[in-house]
C-alpha positions as a printed Julia matrix, in Angstrom:
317×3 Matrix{Float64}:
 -4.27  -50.1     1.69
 -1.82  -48.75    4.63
 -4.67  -47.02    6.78
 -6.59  -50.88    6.75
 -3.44  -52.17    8.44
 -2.9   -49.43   10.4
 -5.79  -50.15   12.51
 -7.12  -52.43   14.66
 -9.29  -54.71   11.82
 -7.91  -58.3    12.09
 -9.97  -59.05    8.7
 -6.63  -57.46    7.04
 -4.14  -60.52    8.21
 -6.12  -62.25    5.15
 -4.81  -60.35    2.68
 -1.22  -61.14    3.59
 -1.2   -65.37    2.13
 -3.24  -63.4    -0.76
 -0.46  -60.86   -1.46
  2.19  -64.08   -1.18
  0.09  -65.72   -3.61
  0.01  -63.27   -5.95
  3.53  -62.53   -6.07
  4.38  -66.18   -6.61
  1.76  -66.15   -9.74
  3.84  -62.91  -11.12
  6.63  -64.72  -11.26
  4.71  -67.93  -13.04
  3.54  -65.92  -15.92
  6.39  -63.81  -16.12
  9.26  -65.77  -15.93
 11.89  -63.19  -17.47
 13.16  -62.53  -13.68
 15.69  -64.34  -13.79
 16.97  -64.8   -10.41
 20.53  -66.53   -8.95
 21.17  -67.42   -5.74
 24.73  -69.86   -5.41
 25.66  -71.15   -2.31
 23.78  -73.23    0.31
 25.42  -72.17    4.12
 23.26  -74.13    5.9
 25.52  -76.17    8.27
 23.43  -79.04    8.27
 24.48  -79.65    4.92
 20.84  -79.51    3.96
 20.24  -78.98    0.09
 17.04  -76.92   -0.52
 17.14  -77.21   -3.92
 15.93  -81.31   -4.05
 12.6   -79.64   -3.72
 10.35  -79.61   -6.84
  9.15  -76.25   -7.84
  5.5   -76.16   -6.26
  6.6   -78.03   -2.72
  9.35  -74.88   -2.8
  6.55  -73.21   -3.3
  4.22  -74.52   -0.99
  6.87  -74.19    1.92
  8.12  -70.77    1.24
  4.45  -69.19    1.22
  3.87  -71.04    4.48
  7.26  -69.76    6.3
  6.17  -66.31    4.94
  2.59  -66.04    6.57
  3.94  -67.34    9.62
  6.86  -65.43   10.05
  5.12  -62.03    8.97
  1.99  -63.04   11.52
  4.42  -64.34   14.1
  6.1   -60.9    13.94
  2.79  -58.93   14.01
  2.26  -61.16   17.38
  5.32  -60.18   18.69
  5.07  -56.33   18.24
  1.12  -56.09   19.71
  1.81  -58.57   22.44
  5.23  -56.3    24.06
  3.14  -53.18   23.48
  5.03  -51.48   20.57
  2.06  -49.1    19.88
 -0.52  -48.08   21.95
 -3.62  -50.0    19.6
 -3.37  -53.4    18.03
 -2.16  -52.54   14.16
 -1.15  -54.83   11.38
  1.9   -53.33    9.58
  4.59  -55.05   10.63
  3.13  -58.27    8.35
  2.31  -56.17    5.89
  5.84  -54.68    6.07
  7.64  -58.09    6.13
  6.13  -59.59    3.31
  6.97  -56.76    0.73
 10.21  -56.69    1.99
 10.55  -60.17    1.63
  9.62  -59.76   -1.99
 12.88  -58.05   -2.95
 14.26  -61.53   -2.15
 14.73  -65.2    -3.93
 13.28  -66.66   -0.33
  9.72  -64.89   -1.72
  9.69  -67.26   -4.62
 11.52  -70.28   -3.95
 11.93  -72.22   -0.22
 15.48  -71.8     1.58
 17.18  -71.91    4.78
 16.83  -67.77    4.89
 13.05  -68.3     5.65
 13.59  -71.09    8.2
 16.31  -68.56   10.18
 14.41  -66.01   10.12
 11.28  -68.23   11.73
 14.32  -69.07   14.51
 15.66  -65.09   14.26
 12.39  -64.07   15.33
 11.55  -66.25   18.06
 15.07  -65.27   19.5
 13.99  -61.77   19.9
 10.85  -62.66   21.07
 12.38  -63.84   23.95
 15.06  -61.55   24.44
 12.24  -58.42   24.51
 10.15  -60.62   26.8
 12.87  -59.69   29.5
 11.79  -57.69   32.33
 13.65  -55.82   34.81
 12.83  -57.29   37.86
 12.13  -60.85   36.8
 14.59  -63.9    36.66
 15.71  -63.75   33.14
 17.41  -67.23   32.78
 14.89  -68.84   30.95
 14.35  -66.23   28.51
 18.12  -65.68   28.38
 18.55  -69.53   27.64
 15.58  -69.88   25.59
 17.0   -66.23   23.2
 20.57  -68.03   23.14
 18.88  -71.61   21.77
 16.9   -70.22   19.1
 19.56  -68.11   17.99
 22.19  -71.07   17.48
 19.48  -72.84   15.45
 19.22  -69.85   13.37
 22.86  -69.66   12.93
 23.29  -72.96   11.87
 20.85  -72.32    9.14
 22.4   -68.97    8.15
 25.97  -68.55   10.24
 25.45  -65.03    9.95
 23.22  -64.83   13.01
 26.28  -66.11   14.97
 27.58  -62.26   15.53
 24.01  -61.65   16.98
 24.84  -63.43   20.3
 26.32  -59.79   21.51
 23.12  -58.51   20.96
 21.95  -60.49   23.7
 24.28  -59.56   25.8
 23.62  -56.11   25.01
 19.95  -56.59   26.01
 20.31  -57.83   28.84
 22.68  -55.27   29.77
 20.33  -52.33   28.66
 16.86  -54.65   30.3
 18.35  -56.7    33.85
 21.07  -55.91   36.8
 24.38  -57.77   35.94
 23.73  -61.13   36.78
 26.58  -63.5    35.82
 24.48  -67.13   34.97
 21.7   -65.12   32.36
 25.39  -63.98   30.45
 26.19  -67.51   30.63
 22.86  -69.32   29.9
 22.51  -67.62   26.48
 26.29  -68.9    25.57
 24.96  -72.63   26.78
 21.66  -72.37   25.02
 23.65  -70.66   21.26
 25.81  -74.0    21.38
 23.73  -76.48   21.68
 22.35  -76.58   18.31
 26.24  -77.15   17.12
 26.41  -80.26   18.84
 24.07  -82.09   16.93
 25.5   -79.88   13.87
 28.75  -81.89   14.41
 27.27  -85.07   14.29
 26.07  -84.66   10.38
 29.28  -81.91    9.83
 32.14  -82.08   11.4
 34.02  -79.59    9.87
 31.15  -77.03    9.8
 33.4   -74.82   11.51
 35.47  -74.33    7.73
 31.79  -73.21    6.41
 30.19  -71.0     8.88
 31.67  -67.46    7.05
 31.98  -68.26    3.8
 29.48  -65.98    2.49
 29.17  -67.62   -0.66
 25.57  -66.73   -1.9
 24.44  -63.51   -4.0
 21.42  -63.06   -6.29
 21.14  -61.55   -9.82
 18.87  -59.44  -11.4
 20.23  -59.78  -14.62
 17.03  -58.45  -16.67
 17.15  -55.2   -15.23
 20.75  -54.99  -13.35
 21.42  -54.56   -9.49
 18.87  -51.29   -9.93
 15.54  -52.65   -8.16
 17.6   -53.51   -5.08
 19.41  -50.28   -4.51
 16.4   -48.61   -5.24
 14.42  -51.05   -2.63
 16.82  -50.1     0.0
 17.61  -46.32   -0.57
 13.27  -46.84    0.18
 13.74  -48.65    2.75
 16.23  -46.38    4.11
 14.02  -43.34    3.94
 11.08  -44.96    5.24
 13.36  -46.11    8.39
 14.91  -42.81    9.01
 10.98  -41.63    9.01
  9.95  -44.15   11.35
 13.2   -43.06   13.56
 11.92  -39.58   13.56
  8.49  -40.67   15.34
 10.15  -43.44   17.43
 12.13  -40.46   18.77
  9.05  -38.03   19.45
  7.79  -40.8    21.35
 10.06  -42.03   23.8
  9.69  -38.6    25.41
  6.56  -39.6    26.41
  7.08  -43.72   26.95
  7.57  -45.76   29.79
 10.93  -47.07   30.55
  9.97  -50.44   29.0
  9.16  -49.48   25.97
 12.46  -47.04   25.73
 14.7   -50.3    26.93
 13.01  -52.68   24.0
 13.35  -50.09   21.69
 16.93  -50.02   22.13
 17.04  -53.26   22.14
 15.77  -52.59   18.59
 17.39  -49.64   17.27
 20.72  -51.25   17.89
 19.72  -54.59   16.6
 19.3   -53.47   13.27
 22.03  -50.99   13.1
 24.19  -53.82   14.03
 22.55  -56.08   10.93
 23.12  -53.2     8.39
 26.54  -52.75    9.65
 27.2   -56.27    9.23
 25.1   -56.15    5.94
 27.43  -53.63    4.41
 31.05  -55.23    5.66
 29.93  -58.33    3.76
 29.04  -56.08    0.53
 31.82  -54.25    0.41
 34.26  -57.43    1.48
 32.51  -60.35   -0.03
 30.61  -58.02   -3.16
 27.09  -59.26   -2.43
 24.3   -57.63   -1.08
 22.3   -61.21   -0.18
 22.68  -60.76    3.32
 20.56  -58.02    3.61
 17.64  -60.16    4.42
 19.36  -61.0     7.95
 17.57  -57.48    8.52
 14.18  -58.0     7.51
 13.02  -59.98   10.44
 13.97  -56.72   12.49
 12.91  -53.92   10.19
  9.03  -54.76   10.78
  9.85  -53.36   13.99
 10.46  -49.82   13.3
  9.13  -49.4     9.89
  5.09  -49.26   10.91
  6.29  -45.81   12.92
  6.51  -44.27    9.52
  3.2   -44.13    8.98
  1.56  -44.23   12.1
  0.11  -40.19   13.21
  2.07  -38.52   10.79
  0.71  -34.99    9.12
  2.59  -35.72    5.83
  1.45  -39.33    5.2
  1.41  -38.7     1.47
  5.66  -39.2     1.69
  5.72  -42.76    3.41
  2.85  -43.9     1.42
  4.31  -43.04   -1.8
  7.86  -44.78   -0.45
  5.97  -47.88    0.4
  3.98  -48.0    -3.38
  7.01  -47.3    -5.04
  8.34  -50.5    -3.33
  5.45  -52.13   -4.01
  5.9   -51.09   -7.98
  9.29  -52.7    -7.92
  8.43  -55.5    -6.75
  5.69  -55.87   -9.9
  8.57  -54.33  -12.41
 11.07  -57.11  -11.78
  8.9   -59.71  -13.15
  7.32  -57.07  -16.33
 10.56  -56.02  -17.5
């Protein structure tokens, strides 16, 4: 199945609303996952759970096709690899998965929409090129996504630090991001006005409780490996890259170093490992490298069906 979306073969972008479909099916006929997620964070005071089961449904498999094809978009269009490939949908999605926002519609889906299309134009940046409406435009999109999961907030220094690593200084496209991130609030504070108590309580978690907390530390030590394999070729190739690619890249990189650190401060402070999804709509980034030219493609592949096979055991158990 990998090699399919490892080329160029645009036929493959139909199996992704099939795999979503699928999944959701899993969980209809074997309802023994039982899944918990407290706590809405949304500051907009928006409850998600009014929905009936097949519009929450309906929603969440149509935030997930977008969002994994919006992110395949993303990485062909800035010229992350040299051909047009289809892994980082496939990537998102099972990833996804390991999540309650697979089965069920929530605010996490809608920030990560927002998420992306903040880095989309933050890596749209070019060195010589006025920056202020893609500095603006990164800054706006991220303040929506942080009023939909306040986590996001921290990411405003990630804009900063791209357009540190990308542009000269130039004072107004520091600014213009600040501007655009705010704006969102002030229609927040019209439905909210003490949104401000809300924004880091970190109140949700999930619960396997057929099988324990076991499928998701097993999903990320996975993920983990697969990563620091992808790492490995992302490093072999920057030797060789332009300066372009090495800037978005670590524009990247630091990204989602700066989610898992964040990730992990709110596990071992808060005890919940929920906010590990504010990673996933940066991990289909790096992850395709993993099995992209490699001699020993048998050891990502196997990674990536063992995550697939978790995914399946949390509903059989």
């Amino acid at each position: 199945m990998i090699k399919y979306f490892a080329n160029n073969n645009s036929l493959v972008v139909v199996l992704i609303p099939i795999f979503v479909a699928l999944h959701m099916l899993l969980d209809n006929f074997f309802p023994s996952f039982s899944m918990t997620t407290i706590g809405q964070e949304n500051l907009w005071n928006l409850d998600f759970t009014v929905f009936n089961l097949l519009t929450s449904r309906i929603l969440a498999f149509i935030f997930i096709c977008v969002n994994a094809i919006l992110l395949n978009f993303i990485f062909n269009s800035l010229s992350f690899y040299d051909k047009y490939i289809y892994l980082p949908s496939l990537t998102y999605v099972f990833l996804v998965f390991l999540f309650p926002i697979s089965l069920r519609f929530g605010e996490d889906l809608v920030a990560h929409f927002l998420f992306i299309l903040s880095f989309y134009n933050l890596l749209q940046i070019q060195q010589n090129d006025d920056a202020r409406n893609n500095a603006f435009l990164s800054g706006l999109f991220l303040g929506s996504a942080a009023t939909f999961l306040p986590a996001y907030t921290l990411f405003v220094f990630i804009i900063w630090f791209g357009l540190f690593t990308i542009r000269p200084f130039v004072w107004r496209e520091y600014l213009l991001p600040i501007i655009g991130f705010v704006f969102p609030f002030l229609w927040v504070i019209l439905v909210n006005p003490f949104f401000l108590e809300e924004m880091f309580s970190f109140s949700s978690y999930l619960s396997h409780s057929n099988i324990g907390d076991f499928v998701i530390y097993a999903a990320y030590l996975i993920v983990l490996v697969i990563t620091l394999l992808a790492n490995k070729k992302v490093l072999a190739r920057r030797l060789k890259s332009s300066i372009r690619y090495k800037r978005i890249m670590s524009v990247t990189f630091v990204s989602l170093l700066y989610a898992a650190t964040i990730s992990t401060f709110i596990l071992l402070f808060y005890d919940t490992y929920f906010y590990f999804t504010i990673a996933i709509a940066i991990l289909p980034f790096i992850l395709p490298y993993a099995f992209l030219n490699i001699k020993r493609k048998w050891i990502p592949n196997t990674l990536f069906y063992l995550l697939i096979l978790l995914n399946i055991l949390k509903f059989l158990y």
